[in-house]
C-alpha positions in Angstrom: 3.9 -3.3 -26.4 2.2 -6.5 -25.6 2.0 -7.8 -21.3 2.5 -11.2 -20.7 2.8 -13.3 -17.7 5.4 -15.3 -16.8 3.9 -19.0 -17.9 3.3 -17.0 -20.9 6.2 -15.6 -22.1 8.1 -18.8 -21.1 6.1 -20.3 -23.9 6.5 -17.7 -26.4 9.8 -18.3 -25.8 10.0 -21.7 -26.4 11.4 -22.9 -22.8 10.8 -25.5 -20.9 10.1 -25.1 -17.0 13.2 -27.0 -16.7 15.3 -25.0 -19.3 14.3 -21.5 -17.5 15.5 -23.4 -13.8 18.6 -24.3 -14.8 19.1 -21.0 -16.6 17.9 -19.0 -13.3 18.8 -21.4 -10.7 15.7 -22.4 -9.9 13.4 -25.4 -8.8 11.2 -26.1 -11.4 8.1 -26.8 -9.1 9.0 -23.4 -7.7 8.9 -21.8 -11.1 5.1 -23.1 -11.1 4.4 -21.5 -8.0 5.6 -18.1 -9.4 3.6 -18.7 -12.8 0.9 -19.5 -10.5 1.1 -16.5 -8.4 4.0 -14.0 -9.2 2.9 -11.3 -6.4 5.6 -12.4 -4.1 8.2 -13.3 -6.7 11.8 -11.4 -5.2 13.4 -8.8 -7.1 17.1 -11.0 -7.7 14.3 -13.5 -9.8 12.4 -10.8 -11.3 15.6 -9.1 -13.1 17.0 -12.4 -14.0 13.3 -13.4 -15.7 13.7 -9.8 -17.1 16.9 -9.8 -19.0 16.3 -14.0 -20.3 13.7 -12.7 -21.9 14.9 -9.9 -22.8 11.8 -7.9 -22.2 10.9 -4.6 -20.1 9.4 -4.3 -16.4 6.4 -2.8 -18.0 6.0 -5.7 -20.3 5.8 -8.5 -17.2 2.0 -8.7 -15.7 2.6 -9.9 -12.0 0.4 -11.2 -9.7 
């Protein structure tokens, strides 16, 4: 199993900052600040980032 962060797996992925607002329902500068620093990111975002990506908790590197 391989950790990635968030700017990361949104690349592997192949999705655009604006592609992964639109699918979360959020901002797309606000996406920066989470790929910037995902230490604060809420729960409700987390999940949602989890299951577009279809990846584990345990496979996310936060902070």
């Amino acid at each position: 199993m391989h950790q990635h962060s968030l700017k990361e797996w949104r690349v592997i992925k192949g999705l655009s900052k604006d592609e992964i607002g639109d699918k979360l329902k959020i901002e797309p500068d606000h996406l920066s600040l989470l790929e910037e620093d995902s230490s604060c990111i809420s729960s409700e975002i987390l999940e949602k980032f989890l299951a577009l990506f279809d990846i584990s908790y345990d496979e996310i590197i936060l902070g």
